[in-house]
mmCIF file of the N, C-alpha and C atoms, coordinates in Angstrom:
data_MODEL
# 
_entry.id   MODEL 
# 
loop_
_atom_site.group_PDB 
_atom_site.id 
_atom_site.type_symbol 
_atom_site.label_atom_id 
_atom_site.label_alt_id 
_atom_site.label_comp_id 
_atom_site.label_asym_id 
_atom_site.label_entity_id 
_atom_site.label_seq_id 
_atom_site.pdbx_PDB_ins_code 
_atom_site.Cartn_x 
_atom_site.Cartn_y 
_atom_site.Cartn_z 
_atom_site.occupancy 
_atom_site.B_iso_or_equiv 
_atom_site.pdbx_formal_charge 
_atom_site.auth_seq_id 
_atom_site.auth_comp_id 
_atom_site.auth_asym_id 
_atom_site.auth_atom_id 
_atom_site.pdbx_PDB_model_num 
ATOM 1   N N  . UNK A 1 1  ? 12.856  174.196 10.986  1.00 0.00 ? 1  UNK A N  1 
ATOM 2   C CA . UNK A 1 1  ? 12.786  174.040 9.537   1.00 0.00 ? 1  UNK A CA 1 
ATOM 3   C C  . UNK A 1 1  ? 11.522  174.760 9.028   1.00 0.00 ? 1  UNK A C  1 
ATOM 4   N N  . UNK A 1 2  ? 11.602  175.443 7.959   1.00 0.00 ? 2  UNK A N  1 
ATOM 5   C CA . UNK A 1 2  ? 10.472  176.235 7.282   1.00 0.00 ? 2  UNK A CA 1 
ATOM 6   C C  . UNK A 1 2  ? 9.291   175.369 6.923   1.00 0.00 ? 2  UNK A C  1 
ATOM 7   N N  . UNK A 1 3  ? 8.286   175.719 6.917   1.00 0.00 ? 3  UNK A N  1 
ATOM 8   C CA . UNK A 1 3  ? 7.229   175.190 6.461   1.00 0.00 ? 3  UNK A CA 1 
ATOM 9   C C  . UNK A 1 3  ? 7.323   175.069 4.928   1.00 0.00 ? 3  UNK A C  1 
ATOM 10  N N  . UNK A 1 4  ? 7.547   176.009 4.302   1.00 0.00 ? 4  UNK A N  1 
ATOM 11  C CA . UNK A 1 4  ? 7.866   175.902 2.990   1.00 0.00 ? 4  UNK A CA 1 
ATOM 12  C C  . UNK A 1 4  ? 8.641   174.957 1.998   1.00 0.00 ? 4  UNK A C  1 
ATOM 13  N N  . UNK A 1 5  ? 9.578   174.141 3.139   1.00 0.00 ? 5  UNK A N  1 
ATOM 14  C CA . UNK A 1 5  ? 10.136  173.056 2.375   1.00 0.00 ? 5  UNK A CA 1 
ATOM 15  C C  . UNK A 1 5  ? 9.690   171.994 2.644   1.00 0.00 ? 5  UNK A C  1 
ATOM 16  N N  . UNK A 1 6  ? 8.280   171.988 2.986   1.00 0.00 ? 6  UNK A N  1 
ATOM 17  C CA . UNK A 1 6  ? 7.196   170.789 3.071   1.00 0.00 ? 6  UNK A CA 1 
ATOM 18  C C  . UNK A 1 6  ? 6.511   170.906 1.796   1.00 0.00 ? 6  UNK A C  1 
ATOM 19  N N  . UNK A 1 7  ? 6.370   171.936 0.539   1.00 0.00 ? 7  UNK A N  1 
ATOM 20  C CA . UNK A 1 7  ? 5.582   172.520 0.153   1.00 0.00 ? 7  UNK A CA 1 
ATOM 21  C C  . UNK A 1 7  ? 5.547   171.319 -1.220  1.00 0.00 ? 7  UNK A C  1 
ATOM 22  N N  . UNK A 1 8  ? 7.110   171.289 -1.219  1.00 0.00 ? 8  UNK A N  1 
ATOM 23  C CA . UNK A 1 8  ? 7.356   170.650 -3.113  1.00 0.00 ? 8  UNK A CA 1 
ATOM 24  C C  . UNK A 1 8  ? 6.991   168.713 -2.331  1.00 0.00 ? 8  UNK A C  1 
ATOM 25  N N  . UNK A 1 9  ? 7.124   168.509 -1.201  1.00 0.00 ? 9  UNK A N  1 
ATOM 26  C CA . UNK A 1 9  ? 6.580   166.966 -1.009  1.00 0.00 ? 9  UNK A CA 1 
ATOM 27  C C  . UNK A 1 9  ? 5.584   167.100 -1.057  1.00 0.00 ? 9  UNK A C  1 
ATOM 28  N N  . UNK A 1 10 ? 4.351   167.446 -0.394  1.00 0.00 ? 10 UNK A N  1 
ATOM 29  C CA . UNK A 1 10 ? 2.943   167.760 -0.316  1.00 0.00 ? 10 UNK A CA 1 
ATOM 30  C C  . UNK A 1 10 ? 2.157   167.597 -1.520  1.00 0.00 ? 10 UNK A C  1 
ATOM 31  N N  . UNK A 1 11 ? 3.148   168.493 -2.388  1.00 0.00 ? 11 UNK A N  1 
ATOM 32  C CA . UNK A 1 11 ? 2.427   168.665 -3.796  1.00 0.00 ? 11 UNK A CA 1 
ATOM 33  C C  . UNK A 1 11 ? 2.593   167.350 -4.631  1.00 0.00 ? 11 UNK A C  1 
ATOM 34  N N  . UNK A 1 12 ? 3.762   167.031 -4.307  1.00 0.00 ? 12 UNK A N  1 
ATOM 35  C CA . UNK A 1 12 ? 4.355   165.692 -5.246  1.00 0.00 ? 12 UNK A CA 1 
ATOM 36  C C  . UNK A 1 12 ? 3.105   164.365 -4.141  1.00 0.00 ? 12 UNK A C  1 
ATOM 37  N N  . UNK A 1 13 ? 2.808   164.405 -3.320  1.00 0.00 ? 13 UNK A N  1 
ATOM 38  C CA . UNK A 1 13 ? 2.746   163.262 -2.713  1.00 0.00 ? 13 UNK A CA 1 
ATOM 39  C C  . UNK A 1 13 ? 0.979   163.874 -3.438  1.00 0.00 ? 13 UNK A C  1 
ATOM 40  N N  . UNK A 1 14 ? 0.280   164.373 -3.417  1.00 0.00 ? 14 UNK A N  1 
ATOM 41  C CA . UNK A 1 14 ? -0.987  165.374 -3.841  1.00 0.00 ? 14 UNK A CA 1 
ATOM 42  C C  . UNK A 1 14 ? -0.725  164.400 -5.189  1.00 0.00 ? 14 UNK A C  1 
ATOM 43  N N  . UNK A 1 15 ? -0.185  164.930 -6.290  1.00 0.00 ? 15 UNK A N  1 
ATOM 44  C CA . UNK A 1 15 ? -0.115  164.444 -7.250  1.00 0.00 ? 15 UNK A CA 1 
ATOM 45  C C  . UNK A 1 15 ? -0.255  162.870 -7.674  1.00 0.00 ? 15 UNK A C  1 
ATOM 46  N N  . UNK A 1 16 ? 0.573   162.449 -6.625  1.00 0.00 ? 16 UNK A N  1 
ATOM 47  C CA . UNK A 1 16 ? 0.418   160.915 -6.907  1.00 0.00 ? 16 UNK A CA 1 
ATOM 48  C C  . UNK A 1 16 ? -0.443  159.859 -6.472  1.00 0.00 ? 16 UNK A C  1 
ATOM 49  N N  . UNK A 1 17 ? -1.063  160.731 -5.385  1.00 0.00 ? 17 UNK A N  1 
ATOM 50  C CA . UNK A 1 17 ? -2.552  159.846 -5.135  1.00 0.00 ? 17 UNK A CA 1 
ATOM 51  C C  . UNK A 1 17 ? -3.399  160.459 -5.890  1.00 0.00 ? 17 UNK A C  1 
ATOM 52  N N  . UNK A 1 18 ? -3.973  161.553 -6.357  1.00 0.00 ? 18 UNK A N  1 
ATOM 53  C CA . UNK A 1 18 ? -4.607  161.593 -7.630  1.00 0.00 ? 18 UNK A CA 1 
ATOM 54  C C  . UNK A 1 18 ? -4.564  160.925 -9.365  1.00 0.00 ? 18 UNK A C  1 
ATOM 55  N N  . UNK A 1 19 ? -3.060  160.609 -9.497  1.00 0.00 ? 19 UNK A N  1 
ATOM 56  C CA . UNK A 1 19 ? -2.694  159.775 -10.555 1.00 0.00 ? 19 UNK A CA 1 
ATOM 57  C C  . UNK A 1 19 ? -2.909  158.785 -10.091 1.00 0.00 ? 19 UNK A C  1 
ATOM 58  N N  . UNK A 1 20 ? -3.248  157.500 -9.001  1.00 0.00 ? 20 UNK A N  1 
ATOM 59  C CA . UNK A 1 20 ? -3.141  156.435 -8.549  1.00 0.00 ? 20 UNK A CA 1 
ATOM 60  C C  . UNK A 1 20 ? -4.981  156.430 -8.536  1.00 0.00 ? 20 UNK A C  1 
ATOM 61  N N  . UNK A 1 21 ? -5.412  157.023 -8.141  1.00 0.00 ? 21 UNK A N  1 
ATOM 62  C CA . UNK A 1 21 ? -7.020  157.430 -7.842  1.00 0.00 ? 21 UNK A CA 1 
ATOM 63  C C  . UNK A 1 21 ? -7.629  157.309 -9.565  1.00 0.00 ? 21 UNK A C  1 
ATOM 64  N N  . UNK A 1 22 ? -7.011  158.146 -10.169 1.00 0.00 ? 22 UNK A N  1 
ATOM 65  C CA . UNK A 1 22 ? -7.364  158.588 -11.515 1.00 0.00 ? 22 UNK A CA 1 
ATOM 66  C C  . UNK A 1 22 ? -7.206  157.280 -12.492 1.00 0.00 ? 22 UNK A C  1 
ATOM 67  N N  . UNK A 1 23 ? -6.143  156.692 -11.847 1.00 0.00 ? 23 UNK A N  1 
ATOM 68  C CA . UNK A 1 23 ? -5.911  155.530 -12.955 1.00 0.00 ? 23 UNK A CA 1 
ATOM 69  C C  . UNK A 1 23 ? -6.833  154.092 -12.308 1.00 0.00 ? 23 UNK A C  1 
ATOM 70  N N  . UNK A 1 24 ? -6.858  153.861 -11.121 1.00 0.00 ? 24 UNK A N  1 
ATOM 71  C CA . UNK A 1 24 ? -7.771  153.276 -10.367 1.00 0.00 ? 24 UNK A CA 1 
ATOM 72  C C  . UNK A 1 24 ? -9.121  153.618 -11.121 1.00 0.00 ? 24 UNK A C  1 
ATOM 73  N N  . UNK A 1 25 ? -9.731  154.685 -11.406 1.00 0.00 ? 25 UNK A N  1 
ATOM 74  C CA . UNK A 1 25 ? -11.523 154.710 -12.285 1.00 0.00 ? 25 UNK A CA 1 
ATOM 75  C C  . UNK A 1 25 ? -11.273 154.253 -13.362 1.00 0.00 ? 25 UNK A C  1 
ATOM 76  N N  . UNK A 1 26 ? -10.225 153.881 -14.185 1.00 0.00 ? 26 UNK A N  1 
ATOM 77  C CA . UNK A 1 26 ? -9.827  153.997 -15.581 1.00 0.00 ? 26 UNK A CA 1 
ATOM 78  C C  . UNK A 1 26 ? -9.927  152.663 -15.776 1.00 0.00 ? 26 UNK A C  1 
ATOM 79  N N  . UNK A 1 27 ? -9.450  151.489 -14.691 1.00 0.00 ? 27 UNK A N  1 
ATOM 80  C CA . UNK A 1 27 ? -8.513  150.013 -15.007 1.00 0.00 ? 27 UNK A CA 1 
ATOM 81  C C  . UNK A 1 27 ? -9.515  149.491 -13.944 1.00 0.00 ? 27 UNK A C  1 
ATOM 82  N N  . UNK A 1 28 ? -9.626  147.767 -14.784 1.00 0.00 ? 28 UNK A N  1 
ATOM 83  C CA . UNK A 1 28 ? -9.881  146.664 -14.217 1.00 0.00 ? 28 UNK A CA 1 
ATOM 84  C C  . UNK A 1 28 ? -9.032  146.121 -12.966 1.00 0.00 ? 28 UNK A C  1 
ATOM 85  N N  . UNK A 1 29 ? -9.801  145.990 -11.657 1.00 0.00 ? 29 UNK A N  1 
ATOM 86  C CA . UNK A 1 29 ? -8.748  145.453 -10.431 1.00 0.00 ? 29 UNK A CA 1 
ATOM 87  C C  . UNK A 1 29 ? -9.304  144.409 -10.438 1.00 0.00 ? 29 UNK A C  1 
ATOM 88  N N  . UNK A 1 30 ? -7.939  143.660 -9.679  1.00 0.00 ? 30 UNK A N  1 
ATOM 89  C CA . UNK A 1 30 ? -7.679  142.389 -9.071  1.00 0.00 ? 30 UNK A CA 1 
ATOM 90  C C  . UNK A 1 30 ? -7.639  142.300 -7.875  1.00 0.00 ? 30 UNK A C  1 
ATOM 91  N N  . UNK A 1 31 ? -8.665  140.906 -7.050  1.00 0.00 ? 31 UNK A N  1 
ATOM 92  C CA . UNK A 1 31 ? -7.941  140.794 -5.675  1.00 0.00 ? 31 UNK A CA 1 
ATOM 93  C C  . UNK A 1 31 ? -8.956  142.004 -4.698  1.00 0.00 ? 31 UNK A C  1 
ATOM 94  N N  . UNK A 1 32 ? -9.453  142.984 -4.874  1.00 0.00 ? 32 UNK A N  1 
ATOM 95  C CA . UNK A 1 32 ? -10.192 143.513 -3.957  1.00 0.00 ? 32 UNK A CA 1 
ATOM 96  C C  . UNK A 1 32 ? -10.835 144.541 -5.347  1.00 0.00 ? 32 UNK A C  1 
ATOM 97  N N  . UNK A 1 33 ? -11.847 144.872 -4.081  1.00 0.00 ? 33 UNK A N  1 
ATOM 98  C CA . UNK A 1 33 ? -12.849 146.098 -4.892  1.00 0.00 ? 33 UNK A CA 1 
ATOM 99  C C  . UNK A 1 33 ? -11.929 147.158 -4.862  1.00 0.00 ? 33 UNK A C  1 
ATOM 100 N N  . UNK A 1 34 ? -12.895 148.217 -5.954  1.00 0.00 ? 34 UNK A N  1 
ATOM 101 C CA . UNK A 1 34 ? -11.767 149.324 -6.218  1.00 0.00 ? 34 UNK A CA 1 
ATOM 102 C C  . UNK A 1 34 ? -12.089 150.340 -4.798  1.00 0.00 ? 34 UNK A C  1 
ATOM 103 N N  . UNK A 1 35 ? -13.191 150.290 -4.091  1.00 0.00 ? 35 UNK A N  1 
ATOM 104 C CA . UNK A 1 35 ? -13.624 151.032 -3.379  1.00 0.00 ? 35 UNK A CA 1 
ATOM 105 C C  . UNK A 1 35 ? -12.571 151.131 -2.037  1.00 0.00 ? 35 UNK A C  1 
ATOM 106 N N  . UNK A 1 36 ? -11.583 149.985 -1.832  1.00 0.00 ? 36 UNK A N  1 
ATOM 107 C CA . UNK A 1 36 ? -10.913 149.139 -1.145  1.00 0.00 ? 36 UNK A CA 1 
ATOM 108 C C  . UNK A 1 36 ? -9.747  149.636 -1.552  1.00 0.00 ? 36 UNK A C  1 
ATOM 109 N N  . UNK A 1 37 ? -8.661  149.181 -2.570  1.00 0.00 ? 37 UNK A N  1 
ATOM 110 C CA . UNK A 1 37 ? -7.906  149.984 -3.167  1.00 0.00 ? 37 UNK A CA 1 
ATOM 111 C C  . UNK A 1 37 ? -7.882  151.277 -2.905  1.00 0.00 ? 37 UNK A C  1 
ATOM 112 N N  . UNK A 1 38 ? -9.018  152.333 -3.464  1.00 0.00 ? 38 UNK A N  1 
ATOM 113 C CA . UNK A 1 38 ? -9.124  153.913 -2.969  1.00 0.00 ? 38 UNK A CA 1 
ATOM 114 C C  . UNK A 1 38 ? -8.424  153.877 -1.580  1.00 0.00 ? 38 UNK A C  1 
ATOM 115 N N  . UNK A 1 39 ? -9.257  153.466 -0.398  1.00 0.00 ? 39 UNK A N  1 
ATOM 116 C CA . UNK A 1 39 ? -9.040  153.702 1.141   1.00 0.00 ? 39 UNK A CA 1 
ATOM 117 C C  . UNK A 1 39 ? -7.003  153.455 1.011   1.00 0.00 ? 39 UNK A C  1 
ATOM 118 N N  . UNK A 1 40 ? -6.552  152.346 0.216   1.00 0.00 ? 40 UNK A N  1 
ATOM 119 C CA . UNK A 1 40 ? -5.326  151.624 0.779   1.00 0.00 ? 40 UNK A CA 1 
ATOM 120 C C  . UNK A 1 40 ? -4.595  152.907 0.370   1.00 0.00 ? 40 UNK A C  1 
ATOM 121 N N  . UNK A 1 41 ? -4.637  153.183 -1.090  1.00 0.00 ? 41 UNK A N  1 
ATOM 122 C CA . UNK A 1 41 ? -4.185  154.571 -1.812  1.00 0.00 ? 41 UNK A CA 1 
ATOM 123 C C  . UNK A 1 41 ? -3.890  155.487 -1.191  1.00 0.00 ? 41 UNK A C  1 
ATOM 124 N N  . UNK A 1 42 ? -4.956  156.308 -0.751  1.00 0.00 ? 42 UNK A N  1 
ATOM 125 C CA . UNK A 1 42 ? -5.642  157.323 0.238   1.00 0.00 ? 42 UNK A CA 1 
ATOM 126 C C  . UNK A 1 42 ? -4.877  157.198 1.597   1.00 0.00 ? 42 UNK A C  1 
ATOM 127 N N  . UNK A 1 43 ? -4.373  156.753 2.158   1.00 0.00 ? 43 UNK A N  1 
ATOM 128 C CA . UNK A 1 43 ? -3.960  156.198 3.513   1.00 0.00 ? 43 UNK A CA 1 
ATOM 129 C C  . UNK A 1 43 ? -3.227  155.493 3.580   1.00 0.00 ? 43 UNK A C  1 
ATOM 130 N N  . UNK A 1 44 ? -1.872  155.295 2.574   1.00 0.00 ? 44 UNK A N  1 
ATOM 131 C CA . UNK A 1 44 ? -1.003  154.354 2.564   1.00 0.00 ? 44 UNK A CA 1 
ATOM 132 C C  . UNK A 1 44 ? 0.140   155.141 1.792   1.00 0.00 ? 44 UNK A C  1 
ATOM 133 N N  . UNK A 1 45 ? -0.088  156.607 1.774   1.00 0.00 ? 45 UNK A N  1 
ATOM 134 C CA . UNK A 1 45 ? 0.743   157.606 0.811   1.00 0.00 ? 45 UNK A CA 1 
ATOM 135 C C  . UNK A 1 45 ? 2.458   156.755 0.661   1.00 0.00 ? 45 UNK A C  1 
ATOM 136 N N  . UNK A 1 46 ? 3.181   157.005 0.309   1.00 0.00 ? 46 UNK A N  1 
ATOM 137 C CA . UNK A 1 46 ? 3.253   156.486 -1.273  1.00 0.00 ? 46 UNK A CA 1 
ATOM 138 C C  . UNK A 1 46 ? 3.189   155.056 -1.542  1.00 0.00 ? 46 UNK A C  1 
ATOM 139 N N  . UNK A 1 47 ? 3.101   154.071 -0.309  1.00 0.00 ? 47 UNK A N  1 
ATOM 140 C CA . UNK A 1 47 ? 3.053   153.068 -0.636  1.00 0.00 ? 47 UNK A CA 1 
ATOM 141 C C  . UNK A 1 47 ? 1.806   152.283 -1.422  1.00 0.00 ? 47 UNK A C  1 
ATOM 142 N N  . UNK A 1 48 ? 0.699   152.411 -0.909  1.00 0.00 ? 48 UNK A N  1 
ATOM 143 C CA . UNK A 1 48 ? -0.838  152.521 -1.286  1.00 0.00 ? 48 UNK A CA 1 
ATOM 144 C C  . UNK A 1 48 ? -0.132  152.236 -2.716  1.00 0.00 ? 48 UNK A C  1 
ATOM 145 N N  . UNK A 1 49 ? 0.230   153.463 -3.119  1.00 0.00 ? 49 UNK A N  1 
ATOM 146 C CA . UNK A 1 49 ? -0.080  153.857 -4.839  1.00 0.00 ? 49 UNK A CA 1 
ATOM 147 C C  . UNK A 1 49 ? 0.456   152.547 -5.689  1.00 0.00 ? 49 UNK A C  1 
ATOM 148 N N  . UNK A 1 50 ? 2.265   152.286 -4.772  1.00 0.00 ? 50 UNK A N  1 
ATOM 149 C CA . UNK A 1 50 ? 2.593   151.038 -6.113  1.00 0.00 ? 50 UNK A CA 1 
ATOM 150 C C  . UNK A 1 50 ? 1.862   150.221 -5.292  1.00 0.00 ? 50 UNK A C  1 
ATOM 151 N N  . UNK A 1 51 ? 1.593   150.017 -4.562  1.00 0.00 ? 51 UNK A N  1 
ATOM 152 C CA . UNK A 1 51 ? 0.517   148.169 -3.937  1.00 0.00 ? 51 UNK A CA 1 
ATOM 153 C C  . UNK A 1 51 ? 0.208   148.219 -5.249  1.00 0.00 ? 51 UNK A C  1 
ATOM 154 N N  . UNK A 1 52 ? -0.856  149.411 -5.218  1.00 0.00 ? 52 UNK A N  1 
ATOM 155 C CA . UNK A 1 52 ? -2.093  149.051 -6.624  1.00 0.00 ? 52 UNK A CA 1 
ATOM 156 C C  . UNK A 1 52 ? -1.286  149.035 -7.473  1.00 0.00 ? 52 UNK A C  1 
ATOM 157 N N  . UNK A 1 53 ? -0.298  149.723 -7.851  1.00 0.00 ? 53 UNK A N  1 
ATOM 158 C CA . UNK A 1 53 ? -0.019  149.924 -9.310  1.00 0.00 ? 53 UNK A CA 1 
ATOM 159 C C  . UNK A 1 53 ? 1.031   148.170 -9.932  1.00 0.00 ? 53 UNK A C  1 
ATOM 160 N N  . UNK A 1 54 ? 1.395   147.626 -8.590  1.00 0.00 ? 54 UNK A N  1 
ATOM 161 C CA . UNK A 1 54 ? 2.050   146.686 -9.133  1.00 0.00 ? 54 UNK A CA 1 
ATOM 162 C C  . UNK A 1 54 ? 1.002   145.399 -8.835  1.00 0.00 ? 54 UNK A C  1 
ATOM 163 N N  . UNK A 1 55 ? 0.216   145.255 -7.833  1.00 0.00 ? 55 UNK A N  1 
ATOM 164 C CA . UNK A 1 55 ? -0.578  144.459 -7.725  1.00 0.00 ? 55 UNK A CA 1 
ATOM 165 C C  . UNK A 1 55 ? -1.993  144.355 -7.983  1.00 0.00 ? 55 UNK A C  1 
ATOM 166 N N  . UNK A 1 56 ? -2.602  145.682 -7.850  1.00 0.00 ? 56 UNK A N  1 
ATOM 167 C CA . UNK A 1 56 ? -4.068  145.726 -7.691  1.00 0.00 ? 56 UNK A CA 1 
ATOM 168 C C  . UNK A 1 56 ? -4.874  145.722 -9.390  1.00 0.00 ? 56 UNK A C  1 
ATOM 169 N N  . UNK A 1 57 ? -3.779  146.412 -10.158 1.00 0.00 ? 57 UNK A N  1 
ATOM 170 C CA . UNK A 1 57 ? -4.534  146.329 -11.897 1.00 0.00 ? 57 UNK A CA 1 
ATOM 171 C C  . UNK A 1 57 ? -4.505  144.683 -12.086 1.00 0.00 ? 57 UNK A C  1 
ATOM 172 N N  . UNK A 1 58 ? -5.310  144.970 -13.091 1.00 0.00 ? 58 UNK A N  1 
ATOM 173 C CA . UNK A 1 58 ? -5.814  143.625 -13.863 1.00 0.00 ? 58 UNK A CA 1 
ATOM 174 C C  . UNK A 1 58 ? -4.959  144.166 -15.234 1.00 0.00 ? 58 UNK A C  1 
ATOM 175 N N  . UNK A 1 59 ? -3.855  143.542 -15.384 1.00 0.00 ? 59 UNK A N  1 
ATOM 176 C CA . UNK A 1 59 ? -3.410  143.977 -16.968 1.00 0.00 ? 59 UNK A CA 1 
ATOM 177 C C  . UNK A 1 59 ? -3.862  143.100 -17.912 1.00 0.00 ? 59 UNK A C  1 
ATOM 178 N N  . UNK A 1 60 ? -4.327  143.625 -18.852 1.00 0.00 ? 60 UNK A N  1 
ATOM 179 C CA . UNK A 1 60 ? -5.190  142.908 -19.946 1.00 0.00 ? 60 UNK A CA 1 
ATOM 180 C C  . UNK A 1 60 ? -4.812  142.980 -21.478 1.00 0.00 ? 60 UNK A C  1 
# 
């Protein structure tokens, strides 16, 4: 299989830990530090992202 059809996941998976990262500096967390969150994000590709996004904000 080509390397190249790794190219459009990479980018998409790129994208969404930066939107998860980005919105993480933005929002109040719950339940752990944000520094904590980052690592789960970072190292939990795509799952990391909804943890935080469904558990880790503080919605206010």
């Amino acid at each position: 299989m080509p390397v190249a059809a790794f190219v459009p996941l990479i980018v998409a998976a790129v994208a969404w830990v930066g939107y998860c990262l980005w919105d993480l500096s933005q929002s109040e967390v719950k339940s752990l530090p944000k520094w904590a969150w980052a690592l789960i994000i970072a190292f939990s590709v795509p799952f990391g992202g909804v943890a935080y996004l469904l558990l880790g904000r503080d919605h206010v």
